[in-house]
N, C-alpha and C positions, 0 to 999 in steps of 0.2 A: 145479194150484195148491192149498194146503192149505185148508183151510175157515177162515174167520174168527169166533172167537164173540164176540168183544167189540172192538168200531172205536169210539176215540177222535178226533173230527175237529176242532181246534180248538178244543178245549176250555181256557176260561180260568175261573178263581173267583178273585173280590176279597172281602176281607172289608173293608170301607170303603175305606183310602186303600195295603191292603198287599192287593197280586198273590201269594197261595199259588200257586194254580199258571198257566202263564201261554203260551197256545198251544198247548196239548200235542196231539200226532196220534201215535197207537198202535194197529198192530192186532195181537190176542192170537192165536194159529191155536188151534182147537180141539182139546181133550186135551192140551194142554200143560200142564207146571208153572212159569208164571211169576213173576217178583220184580219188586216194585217196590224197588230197593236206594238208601238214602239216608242223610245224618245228619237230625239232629232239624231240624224248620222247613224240607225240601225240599222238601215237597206230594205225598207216597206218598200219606201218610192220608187226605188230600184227596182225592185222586186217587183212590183205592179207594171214600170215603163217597158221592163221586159217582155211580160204577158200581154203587155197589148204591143209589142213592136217598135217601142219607140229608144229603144235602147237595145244593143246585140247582145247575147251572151258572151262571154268569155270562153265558154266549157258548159255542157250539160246539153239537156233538151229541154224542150217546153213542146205541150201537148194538148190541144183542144178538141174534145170526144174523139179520141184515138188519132187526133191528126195530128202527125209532127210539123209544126208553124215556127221552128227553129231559125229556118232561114226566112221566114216569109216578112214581106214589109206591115206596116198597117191595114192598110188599104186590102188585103188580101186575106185578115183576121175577123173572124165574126166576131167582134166586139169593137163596143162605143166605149168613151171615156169623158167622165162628168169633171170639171176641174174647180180647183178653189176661186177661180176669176170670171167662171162662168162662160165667156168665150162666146157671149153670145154674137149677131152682127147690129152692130147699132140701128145700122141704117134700115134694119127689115124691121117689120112688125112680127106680135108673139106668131101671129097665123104663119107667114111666111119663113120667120127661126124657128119654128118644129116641119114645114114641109120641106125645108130644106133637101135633108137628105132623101127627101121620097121623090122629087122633082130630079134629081140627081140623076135617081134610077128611072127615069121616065114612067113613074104609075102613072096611070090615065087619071083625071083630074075628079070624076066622082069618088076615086079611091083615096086621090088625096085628104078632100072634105070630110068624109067617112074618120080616115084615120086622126086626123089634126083633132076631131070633136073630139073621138073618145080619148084622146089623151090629155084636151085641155079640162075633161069630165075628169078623169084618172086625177091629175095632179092639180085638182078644186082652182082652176082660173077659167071656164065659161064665163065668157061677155066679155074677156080679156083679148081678144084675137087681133084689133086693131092699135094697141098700145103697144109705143116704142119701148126696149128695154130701160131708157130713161127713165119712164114714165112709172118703172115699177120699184116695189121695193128689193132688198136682199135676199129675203124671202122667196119673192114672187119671182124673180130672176132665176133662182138657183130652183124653183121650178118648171120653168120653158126649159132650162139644161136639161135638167133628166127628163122632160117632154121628148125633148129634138134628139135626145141620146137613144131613147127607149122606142120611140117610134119606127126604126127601123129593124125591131124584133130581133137583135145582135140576141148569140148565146150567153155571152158573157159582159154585165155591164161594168166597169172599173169605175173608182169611185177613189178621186187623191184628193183627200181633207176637203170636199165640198163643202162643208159647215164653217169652217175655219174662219171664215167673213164674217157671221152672223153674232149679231150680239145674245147673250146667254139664255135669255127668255126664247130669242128665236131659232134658234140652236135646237133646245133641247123640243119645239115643236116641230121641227123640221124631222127628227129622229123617232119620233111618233110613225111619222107622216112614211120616210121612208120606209119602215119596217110595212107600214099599211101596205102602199106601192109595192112594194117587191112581193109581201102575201099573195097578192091579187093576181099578179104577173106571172108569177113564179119564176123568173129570171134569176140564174147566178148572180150575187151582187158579189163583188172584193172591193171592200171599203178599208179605204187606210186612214189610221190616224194613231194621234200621240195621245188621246184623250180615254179615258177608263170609262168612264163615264159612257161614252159614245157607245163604243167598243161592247160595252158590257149591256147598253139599253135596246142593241139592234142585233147583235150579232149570233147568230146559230153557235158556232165556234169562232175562236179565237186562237190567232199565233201568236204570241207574244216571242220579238225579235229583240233578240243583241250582237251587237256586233257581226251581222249578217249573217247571225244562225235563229235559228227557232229556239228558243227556252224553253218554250213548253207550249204544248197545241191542247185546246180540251174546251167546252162547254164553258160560258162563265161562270155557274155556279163551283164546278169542277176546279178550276181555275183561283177563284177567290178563297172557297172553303179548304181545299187543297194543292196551296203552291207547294213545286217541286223544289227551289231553288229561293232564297236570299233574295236575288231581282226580284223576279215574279212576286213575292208577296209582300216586298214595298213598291214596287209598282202597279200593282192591284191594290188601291188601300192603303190606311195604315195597321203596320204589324208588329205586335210587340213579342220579342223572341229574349230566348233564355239558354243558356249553355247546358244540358244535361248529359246521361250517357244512361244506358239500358243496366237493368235488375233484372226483369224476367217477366216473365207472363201470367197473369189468373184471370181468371173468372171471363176470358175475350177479352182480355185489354192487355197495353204493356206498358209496362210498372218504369217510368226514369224516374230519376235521382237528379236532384238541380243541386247545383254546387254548396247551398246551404245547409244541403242533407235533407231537404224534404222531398217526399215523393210523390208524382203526379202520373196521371193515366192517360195512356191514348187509344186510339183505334186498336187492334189486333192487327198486327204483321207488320211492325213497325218496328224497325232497329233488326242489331243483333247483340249477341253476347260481347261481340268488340267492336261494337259502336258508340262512338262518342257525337251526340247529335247536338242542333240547336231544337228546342221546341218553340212553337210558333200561336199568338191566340189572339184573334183579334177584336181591337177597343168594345166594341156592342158585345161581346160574347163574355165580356166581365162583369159580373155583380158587383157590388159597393156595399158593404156593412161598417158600420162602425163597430170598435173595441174597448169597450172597457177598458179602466186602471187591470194589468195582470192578466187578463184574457189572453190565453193562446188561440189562435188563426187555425181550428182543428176544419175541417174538409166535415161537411153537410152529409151524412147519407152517402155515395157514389160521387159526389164533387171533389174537384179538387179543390185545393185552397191556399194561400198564399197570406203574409202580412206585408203589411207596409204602414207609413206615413204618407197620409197629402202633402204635396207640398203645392200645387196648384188646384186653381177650381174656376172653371171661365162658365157662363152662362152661354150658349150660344143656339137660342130658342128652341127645338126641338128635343136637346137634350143638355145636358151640362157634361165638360170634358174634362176630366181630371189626371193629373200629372200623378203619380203614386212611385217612391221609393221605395222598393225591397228592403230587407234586413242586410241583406247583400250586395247593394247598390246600384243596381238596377230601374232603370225610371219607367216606366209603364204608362201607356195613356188608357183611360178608359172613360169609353161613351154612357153614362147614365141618361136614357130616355126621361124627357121631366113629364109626368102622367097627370101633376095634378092639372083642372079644372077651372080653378081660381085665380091663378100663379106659378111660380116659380117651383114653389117645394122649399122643402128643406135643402138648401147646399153646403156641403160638408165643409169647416174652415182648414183652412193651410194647420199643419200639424196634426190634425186628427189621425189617432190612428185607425186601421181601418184593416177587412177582411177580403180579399178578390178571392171570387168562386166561380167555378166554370166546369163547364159538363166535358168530361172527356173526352165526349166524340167532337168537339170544338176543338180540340189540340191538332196541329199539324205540325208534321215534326220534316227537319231539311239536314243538310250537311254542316260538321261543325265550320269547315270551309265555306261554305254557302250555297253550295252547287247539292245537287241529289243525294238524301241519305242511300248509305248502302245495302247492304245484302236487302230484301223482303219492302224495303220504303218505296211505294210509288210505282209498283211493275205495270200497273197500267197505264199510266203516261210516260214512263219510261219505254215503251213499247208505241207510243204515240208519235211520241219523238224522232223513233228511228224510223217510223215510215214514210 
């Protein structure tokens, strides 16, 4: 079993008559890079100010490699915290805001030298040592952070929307970067943010939070290709879903019926016989054919298949997005990758009619409420959940 370095056991915080976060039980394994993923007002922040101390519980415990740090302040928690304003001291240079903390603790000063190099080696600013945080970029700044944060070898590093400053080219290089960093380290990282993107480019696992619960915890690929819930897979992406309800099973798959009366396939062990679900298939996972005058929309081999009408078509260089109308009314977006070489391609015109086909193990299927389908849907992150 993996090692656990930070166990959430029922933890709730009230700030008077408003529950931020509300029950929550998490365990983090050690040396992973985890996300707390949400929109604004889900109880990340929360959630993270508590594990480092800077906020009390309400109720619950909190646990760091088997120690209960419940009651304990900051200063007494093996962990640092990187923040979105960086926090560095003006007045020092980079050399002197990364030995901050070691001067602190009185290391003997060859030790200092020793450390401060390999982490300005670590986080690529060598030559950097005598430059004011003025003097650097966003970038480079919110590198001395996790320098000064990470040099004093905390178990646990906390991470609230670091990036959040960075403009988007340097954003998405910084999240390289960190994932590189934490490899090397192998330090717990708990990174919070609002952004999918981030969330899904760095993270071992992900929580995805609402309303100061967990929606669903799991792998990003986990997570994207099989949301449990309505949130989650418009919050991951975009999702285009469809009201159906279960037929039955052959061949490893199970057979819905979409309100049109056509029928589509999914995974195996999906629904039951009085389940009324949504299915779910996201924009890239749809084909584009065009239809002849009279052609019926018949399903390829094992695909499923669908008609509609264009009614939109945007170019937007990698691939082209198209808006598509069901017979049923239903509007669907889907991503056509453009392949050609030369160009654009061919793009389909508004009113064309057209064939969506998709492989069934591309189907995920949720509640017709929008929460967890029932009996057989999802036992294993529904079992993620509860731990």
């Amino acid at each position: 079993m993996p090692e656990v370095d930070v166990r959430l056991d029922g933890v709730t915080k009230r700030f008077g008559e408003v529950t931020a976060v509300d029950d929550l039980s998490l365990d983090i394994e050690r040396g992973s890079f985890f996300a707390l993923l949400g929109p604004s007002g889900c109880g990340k922040t929360t959630t993270l100010r508590m594990i480092g101390g800077f906020e009390a519980a309400t109720q619950g415990s909190i646990w760091l490699r088997g120690l209960d740090v419940t009651d304990l302040p900051p200063f007494k928690r093996d962990v640092n915290t990187v923040f979105q304003n960086y926090a560095l001291f003006p007045h020092l240079d980079v050399y002197e805001n990364i030995a901050f903390g070691l001067r602190r603790r009185k290391v003997a000063e060859g030790e200092v030298r020793h450390q401060v190099a390999f982490m300005l080696k670590l986080v690529d600013l060598p030559g950097y040592e005598k430059r004011r945080p003025s003097q650097l970029s966003g970038g480079q700044q919110q590198r001395v952070a996790l320098a000064r944060a990470l040099v004093n070898n905390p178990q646990v590093l906390l991470l609230d929307e670091p990036l959040g400053a960075l403009d988007l080219k340097l954003r998405r290089q910084m999240q390289v970067e960190l994932k590189r960093i934490q490899s090397e380290i192998g330090i717990t990282f708990i990174f919070v943010t609002h952004d999918q993107d981030e969330a899904m480019t760095m993270a071992d696992r992900i929580a995805v939070m609402r309303a100061g619960r967990i929606e669903q915890l799991g792998a990003p690929e986990e997570l994207y290709e099989r949301p449990a819930t309505e949130f989650v897979a418009g919050f991951l992406g975009v999702s285009n879903l469809l009201d159906a309800e279960f037929v039955g099973r052959s061949g490893g798959l199970t057979d819905l019926r979409l309100v049109d009366g056509s029928i589509v396939r999914a995974p195996a062990g999906t629904g039951d016989d009085s389940t009324k679900v949504r299915i779910g298939i996201r924009p890239e996972k749809l084909s584009v054919q065009t239809l002849a005058d009279g052609e019926v929309a018949a399903a390829g081999g094992e695909a499923n298949a669908i008609e509609g009408t264009v009614l939109d078509a945007s170019y937007i260089g990698v691939s082209t997005q198209y808006l598509v109308e069901t017979a049923d009314g239903h509007r669907l977006i889907v991503y056509a990758q453009n392949l050609e070489t030369s160009g654009a391609g061919e793009v389909l015109a508004d009113g064309q009619r057209v064939r969506l086909t998709w492989k069934p193990q591309h189907t995920f299927v949720i509640g017709r409420d929008g929460g967890p389908a029932s009996t057989g849907v999802r036992e294993q992150e529904e079992r993620e959940i509860d731990a």
